[in-house]
Structure formats: structure tokens, C-alpha cells
C-alpha positions in Angstrom: -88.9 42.5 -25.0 -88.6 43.7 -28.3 -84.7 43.3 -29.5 -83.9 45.3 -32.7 -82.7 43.4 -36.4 -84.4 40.5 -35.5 -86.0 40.2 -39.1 -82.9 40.9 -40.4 -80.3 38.8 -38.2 -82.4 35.9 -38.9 -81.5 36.0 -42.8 -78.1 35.1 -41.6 -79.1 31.2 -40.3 -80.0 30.5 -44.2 -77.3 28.5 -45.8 -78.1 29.6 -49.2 -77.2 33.6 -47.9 -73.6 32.6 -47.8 -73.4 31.9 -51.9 -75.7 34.8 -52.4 -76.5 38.1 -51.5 -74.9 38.0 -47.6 -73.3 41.6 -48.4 -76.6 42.8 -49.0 -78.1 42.3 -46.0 -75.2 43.3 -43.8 -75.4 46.1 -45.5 -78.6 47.0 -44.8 -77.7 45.5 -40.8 -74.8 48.0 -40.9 -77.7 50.9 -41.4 -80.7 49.5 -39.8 -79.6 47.2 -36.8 -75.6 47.3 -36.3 -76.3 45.5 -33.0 -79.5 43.1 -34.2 -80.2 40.0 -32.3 -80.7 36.6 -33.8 -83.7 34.8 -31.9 -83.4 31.6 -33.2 -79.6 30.9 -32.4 -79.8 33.1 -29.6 -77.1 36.0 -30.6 -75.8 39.2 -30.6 -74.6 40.3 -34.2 -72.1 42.9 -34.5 -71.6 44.8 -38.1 -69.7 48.1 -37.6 -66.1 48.0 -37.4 -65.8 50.2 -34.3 -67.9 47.6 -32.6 -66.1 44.3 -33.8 -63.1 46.3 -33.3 -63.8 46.9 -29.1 -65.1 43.6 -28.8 -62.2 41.7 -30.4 -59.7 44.3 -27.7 -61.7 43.2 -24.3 -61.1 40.1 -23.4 -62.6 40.2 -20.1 -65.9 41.6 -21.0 -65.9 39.1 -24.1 -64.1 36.0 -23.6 -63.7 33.1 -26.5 -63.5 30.2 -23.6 -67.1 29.4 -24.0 -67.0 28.9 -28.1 -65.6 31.2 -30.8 -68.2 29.6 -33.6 -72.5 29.6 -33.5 -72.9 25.8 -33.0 -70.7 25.9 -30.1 -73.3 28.0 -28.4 -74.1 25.9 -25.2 -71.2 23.7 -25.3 -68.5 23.1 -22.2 -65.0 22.2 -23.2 -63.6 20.3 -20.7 -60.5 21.9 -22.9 -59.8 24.2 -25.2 -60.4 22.7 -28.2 -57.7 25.6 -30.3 -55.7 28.4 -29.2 -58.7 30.5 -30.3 -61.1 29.2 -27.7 -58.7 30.6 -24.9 -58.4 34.0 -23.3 -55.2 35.6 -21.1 -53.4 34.4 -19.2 -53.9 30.8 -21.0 -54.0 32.5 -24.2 -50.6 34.3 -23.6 -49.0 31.2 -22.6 -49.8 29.4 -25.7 -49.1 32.3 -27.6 -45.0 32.4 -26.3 -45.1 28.7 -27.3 -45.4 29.3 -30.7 -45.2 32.4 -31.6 -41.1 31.9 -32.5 -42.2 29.6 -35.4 -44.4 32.2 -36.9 -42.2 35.5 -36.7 -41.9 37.3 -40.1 -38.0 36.0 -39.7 -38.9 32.8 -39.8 -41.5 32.9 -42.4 -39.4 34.7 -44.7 -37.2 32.2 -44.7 -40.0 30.2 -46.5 -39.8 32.2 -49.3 -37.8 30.6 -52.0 -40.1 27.6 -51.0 -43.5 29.3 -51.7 -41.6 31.3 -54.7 -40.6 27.5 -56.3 -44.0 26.0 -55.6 -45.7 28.9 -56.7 -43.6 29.2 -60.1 -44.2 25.2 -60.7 -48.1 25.9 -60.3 -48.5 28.7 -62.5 -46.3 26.8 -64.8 -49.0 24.5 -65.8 -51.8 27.0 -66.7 -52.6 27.2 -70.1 -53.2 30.3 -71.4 -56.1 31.6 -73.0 -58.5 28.1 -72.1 -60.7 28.1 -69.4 -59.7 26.7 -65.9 -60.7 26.3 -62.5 -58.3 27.8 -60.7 -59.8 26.8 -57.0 -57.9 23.0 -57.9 -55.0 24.3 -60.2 -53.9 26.9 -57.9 -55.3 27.6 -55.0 -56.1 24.2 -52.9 -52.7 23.1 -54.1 -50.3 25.7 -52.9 -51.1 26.7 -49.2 -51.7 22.9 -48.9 -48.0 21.9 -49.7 -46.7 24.6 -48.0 -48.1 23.8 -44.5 -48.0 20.4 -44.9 -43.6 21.3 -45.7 -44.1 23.5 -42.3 -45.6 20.2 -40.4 -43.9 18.0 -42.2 -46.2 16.0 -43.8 -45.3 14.5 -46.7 -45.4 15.8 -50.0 -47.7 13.4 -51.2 -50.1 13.7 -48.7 -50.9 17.1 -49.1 -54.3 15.6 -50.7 -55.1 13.7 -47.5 -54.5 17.1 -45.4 -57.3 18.4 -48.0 -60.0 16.1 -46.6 -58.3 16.7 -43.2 -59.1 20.1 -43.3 -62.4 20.2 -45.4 -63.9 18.4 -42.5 -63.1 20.6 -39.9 -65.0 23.6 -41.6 -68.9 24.2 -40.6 -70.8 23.9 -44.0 -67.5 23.2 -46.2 -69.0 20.2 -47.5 -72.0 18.2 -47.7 -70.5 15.2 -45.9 -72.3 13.1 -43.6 -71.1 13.5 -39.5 -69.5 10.3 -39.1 -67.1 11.1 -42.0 -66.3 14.1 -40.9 -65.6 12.6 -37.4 -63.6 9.7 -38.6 -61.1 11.9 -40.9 -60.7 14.7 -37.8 -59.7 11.1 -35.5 -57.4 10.1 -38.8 -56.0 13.6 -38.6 -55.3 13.6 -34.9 -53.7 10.6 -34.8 -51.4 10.9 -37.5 -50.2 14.4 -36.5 -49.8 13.6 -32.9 -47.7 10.1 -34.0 -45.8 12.7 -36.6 -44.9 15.1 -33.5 -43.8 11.7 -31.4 -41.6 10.7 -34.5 -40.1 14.2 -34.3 -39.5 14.4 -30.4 -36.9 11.4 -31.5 -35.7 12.6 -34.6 -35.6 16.5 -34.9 -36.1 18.6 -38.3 -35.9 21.9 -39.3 -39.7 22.6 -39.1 -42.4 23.8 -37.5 -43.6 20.1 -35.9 -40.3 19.7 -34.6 -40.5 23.1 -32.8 -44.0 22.5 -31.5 -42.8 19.0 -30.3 -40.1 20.6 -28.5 -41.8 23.7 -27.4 -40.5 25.0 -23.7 -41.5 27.9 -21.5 -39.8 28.0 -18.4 -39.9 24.2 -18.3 -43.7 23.8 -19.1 -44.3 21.8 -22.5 -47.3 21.3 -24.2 -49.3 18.1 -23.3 -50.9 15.4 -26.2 -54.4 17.3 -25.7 -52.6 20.8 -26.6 -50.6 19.5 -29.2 -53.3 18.1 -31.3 -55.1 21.2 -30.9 -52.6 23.0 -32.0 -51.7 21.3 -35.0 -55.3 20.6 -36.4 -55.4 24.3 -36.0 -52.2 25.0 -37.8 -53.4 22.9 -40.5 -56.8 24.0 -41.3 -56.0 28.2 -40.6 -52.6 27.3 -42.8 -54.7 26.8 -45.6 -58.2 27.6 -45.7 -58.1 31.0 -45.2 -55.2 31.2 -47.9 -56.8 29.3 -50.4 -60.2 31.4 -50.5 -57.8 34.4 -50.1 -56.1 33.4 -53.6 -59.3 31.8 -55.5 -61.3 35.1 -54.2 -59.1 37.6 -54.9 -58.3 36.2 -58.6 -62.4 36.3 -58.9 -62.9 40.1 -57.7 -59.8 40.6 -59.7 -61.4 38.6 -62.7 -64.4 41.3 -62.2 -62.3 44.1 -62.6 -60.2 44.4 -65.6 -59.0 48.1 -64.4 -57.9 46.8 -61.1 -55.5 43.9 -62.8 -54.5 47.0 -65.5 -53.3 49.1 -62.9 -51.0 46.2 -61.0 -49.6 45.1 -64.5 -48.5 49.0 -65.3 -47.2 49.0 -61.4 -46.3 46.1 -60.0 -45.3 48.1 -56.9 -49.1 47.6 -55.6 -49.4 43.9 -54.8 -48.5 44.4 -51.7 -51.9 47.0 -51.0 -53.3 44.6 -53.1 -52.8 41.8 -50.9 -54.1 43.5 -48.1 -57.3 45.4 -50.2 -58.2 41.4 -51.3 -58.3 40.5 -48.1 -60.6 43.0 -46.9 -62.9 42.3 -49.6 -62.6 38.5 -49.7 -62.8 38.4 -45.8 -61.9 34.8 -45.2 -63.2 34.5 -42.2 -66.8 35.7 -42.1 -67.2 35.8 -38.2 -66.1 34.3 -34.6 -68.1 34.5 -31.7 -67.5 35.8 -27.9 -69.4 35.6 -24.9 -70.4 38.7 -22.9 -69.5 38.1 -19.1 -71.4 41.1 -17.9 -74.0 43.5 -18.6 -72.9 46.1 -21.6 -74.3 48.5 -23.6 -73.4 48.5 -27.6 -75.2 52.1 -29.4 -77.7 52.3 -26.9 -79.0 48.9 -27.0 -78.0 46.1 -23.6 -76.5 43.0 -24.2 -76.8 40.7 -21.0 -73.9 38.5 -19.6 -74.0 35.3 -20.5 -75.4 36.5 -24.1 -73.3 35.4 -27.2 -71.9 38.2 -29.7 -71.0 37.6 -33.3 -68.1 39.9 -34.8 -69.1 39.7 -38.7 -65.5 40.5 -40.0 -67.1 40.8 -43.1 -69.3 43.5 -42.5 -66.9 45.5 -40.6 -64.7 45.4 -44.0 -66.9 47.6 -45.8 -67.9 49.6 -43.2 -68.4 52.9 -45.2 -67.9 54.8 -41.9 -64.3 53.9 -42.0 -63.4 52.9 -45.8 -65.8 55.5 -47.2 -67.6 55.9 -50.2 -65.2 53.5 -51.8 -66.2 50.7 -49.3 -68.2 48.6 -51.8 -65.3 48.8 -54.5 -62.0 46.8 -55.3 -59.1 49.7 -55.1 -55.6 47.9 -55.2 -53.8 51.2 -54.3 -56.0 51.4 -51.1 -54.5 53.3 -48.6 -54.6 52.9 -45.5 -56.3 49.5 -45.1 -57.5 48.6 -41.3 -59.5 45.6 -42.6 -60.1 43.3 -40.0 -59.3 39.9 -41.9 -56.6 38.7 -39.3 -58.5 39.9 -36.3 -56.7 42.0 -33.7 -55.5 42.2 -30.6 -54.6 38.9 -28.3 -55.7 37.1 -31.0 -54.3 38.5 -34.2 -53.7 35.9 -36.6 -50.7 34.3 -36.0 -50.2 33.1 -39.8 -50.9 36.5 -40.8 -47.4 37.1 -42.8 -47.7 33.5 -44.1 -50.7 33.9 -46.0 -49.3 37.8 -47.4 -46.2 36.4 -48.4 -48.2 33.4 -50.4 -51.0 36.1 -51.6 -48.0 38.3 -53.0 -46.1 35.8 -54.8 -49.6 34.5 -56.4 -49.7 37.5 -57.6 -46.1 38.6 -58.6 -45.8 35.5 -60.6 -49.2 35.5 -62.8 -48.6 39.1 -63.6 -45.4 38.2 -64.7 -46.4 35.9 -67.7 -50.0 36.8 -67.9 -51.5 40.1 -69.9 -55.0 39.5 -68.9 -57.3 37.8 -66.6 -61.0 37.3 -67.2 -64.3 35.1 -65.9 -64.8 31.9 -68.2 -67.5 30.6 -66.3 -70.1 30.6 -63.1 -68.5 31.2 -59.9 -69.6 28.5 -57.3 -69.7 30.1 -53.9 -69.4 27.7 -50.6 -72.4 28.0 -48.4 -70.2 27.7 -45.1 -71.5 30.6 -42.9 -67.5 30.5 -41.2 -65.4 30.7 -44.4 -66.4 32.5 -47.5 -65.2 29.7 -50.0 -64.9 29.6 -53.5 -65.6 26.1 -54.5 -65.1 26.3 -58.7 -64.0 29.3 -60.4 -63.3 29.3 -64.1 -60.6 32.0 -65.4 -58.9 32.7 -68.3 -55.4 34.0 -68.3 -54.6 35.1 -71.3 -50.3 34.8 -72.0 -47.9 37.9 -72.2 -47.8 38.3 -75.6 -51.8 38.8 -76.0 -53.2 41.9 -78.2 -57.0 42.6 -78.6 -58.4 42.5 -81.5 
């Protein structure tokens, strides 16, 4: 059987795609095959936003038990190995668990923190000399901050770096068994952290977890290190590429850093147009569980279906002839960068509020923002990374001459 986008689809197993021209070819998937099929990893790939956005609502024709990422293909959890990789009722469960440390109440309350870190960050740029501003600024800050929220230490926020680097498909270029042996380090510490905190409460979000109760039902060892590996890694991966990528596309565009200096009343569209173009989070994966039909063409139960966020997010059908452009006044925004549904992103308001204050504070003592150097891509097909970017902030006092 012939399955449409199959020459296309398979551009997206190529490593070197994701530090290239990947918009390119979704692009041309969003015109040519917006349901194509992969042959060689055996999936479904989904480009338009109406599609992602149905698939991402039904979770009983599309379930995330059976593996939310391509290499999981195949795989049987004997558990869930996140939140992500559950579906209702299970998922709802969790959800009430943990959702009270993650309301916009609570994360507000986290703003002097972020504001204090943030200031003490920008602090150390020097202006007008080039610097990468992936390890000055954009590693460092979500990093402390979750590790605060989890109470890690302050000077292990490095360690939670390696932590997190390995659990990321294509992040790095480290061998397996060092990748295995820091996700075992990272278990183990956080699940002894959690133990310490049952004994000896604190006013964060480990001790909350630790002591999490619904209708007398707690969370077991298993869950509890799958929650707090997930915590960890979402708390700052997808923030970090969010700042480091949106200072780049920002970089890019002169205008669009003009128009937030003259009205700093934007950020907050800009926050949210920056992470439609940046898309952290290139794709998850569902599993059909019965016989469908997607734009005429029939995806079999059983089959795996890709929802590539990042295609949907400059869907012209939906953000128009604008789509391909940075706007930092756009409005409205449905980008699709925290998901939706059951499982909208529950560190959604975390990552705004460290996105805006980013921003607030470099256009407070910065005039100008420019590229100093190349622009080193990751080649994770997960999490569009920024590995090196050098910038040039140039101070408030600058005048071209």
C-alpha cells in the first residue's frame, strides 16, 4: 500500500535536520503530506494545527500509555515512566497530586526569587563584547530556580545540568552507560532528598510532593521519582531554549527588539509569540487505539502518531501570512508550545514568568541586541536546543555612529 509523505517524513529521522533546515521541510509536509507516514520508524506525522490540536484533545482514540517519544515505539512500561506517559483516569489522579504546587498563586510567589536571580545574571554581561549567552544566562537561571523549587542546593545546580542533559534524546553526544549512570545518580539523590523532607518539612515543592495526599492515596517511590526527574528536566530545558532561542530570533530582528524597547508593554505577547516560534518541544507521540481517518487518509489502531508542535506553530492556516515571521505584538497567539488539553503543561506559568522577567530586565539596561557569532543548533529531534549562541548587548547609553 502506497502511504502518502513517505519521501518527505523520512527527512525527519536525519539528525543533522534538527540544526538545519527542519522548518523547511515541515513546511513543504504542511502542503504536500499533512498526514505523511514515516516507514522506517513506523509513524504517523501530524503537521497542521487542527490535526495536532484533535489529537492532543482525544485521549481515548490516542493514548500516551504506550510512549509519548519515537524510540519508545515498541516498548511496555511495566510503569509509567512520567506523568506524560499516562492517560485519564491515572492521568487525573496524578494531576490533583500536584497540580496545587504549580497554580499561578503559587508560582507567583516565586517572583522576587526569579526577579533577584535574574537581576544578578544580567548583572554580569558586559556590554558591547561578545558572549554566549546559552552559559551566561540561559542554562543558569531555570536551573537554580528548579533546583530552589526541589530543593537542591544552590551549588548543585551544575550537577542537575548533567542530570538533565542526559535525559534528553540527542542532547549530547554521550555514550549510554553515562547517560544511565547520571539518570541512577539523579534518582537516588532526589528520592533520598524527598525521604529527608518527609522528616523535616520546607516550604517547597519536594516537600509538597513528599507529602502529597488525595483522599488518603500517596504517591509511591516509583511515582515519586518519576515525578521529580520530570520536574527537573521540563523545569529547565524547555525554559532554557525558550530564553537562548528567543534572544537569537530576537538577535535576528532588530525591529522586533525596537518595538519592545519603545513599549515595554509587549513582553508579555512577546513571551508567548517566542514560544511559538522557538517551539521547545518539537513533538510527542500517541498511539491510535482504533481505526481513524485524518484528511481522507486511515491511520490503523495500533499505529503511532507524531504531533510536530513545531509545525503546527506556523501553520499559515491559522497564524496567516505572517506565520513564518517574528511579530511581538501578535495577537491572538494559540501556539501549541505547552500542549493542551489533559496534558497542558503544567509548568506553563513558570517558564512565562521567567521568559518575561528575561526580558524586562535586559531591556531595561540594554539599547541594542545583535548576533556576534554562529549559532550552534542542538541536533536533538525532541528539544530544539541552542547549544552556543554569541550576542552582543550593547549598554543603555549606546548611540550609532
Amino acid at each position: 500500500m502506497v502511504r502518502p509523505g513517505t519521501e518527505l517524513a523520512a527527512r525527519l529521522d536525519d539528525p543533522e535536520l534538527y540544526a538545519g533546515d527542519l522548518h523547511g521541510v515541515l513546511s513543504r509536509l504542511r502542503r504536500e503530506a499533512p498526514v505523511a507516514w514515516n516507514e522506517k520508524s513506523g509513524y504517523w506525522a501530524l503537521t497542521k494545527h487542527a490535526d495536532v490540536c484533535s489529537v492532543e484533545t482525544d485521549h481515548e482514540t490516542f493514548c500516551a500509555r504506550k510512549g509519548i517519544l519515537v524510540e519508545e515505539i515498541g516498548v511496555d512500561y511495566d510503569s509509567p515512566p512520567t506523568i506524560m506517559h499516562t492517560d485519564p483516569p491515572e492521568h487525573t489522579r496524578y494531576r490533583r497530586l500536584v497540580q496545587p504546587g504549580f497554580k499561578p498563586s503559587a508560582v507567583r510567589i516565586l517572583d522576587t526569587v526569579i526577579r533577584a536571580r535574574t537581576k544578578e545574571l544580567v548583572d554580569r554581561l558586559e556590554p558591547d563584547r561578545p558572549l554566549d549567552v546559552v552559559s551566561a544566562l540561559a542554562v543558569p537561571l531555570p536551573l537554580q530556580v528548579i533546583s530552589q523549587m526541589l530543593g537542591v542546593p544552590e551549588e548543585e545546580w551544575e550537577r542537575c545540568y548533567e542530570w538533565s542533559e542526559a535525559v534528553i534524546p540527542g542532547a549530547t553526544d554521550w555514550p549510554a552507560e553515562k547517560r544511565d549512570r547520571l539518570l541512577g545518580e539523579m534518582t537516588e539523590y532526589l528520592l533520598e532528598a524527598t525521604k529527608k523532607r518527609r522528616e523535616h518539612p520546607s516550604e517547597d515543592i519536594l516537600t509538597g510532593l513528599a507529602q502529597a495526599s488525595l483522599d488518603g492515596d500517596q504517591l509511591s517511590d516509583a511515582e515519586l521519582a518519576m515525578f521529580l526527574i520530570q520536574l527537573l528536566v521540563a523545569g529547565n530545558e524547555t525554559t532554557r531554549n525558550l530564553i537562548s532561542g528567543g534572544l537569537v530570533a530576537l538577535a535576528e530582528r532588530p525591529d522586533q527588539w525596537e518595538l519592545l524597547r519603545k513599549d515595554p508593554r509587549l513582553v508579555p505577547k512577546a513571551v508567548e509569540e517566542l514560544l511559538r516560534w522557538t517551539t521547545p518541544v518539537i513533538y510527542f507521540m500517541r498511539t491510535c487505539t482504533k481505526d481513524v481517518e485524518l484528511r481522507g487518509v486511515t491511520i490503523t489502531g495500533g499505529d503511532p502518531v507524531v504531533m510536530l508542535f513545531a509545525s503546527a506553530n506556523r501553520d499559515e492556516e491559522v497564524f496567516g501570512d505572517t506565520a513564518g515571521r517574528v511579530c511581538v505584538d501578535r495577537d491572538p497567539n494559540p501556539h501549541l508550545s505547552f500542549g493542551l488539553g489533559n496534558h497542558f503543561c503544567l509548568g506553563a506559568t513558570l517558564a512565562r514568568l521567567e521568559a518575561r522577567v528575561v526580558l524586562e530586565e535586559l531591556l531595561a539596561r540594554f539599547s541594542r541586541l545583535e548576533l556576534a557569532g554562529a549559532v550552534e543548533l542542538s541536533r536533538s529531534p525532541v528539544i530544539a536546543g541552542v547549544r552556543r549562541a554569541d550576542l552582543r548587548f550593547s549598554s543603555a547609553g549606546y548611540k550609532e555612529t
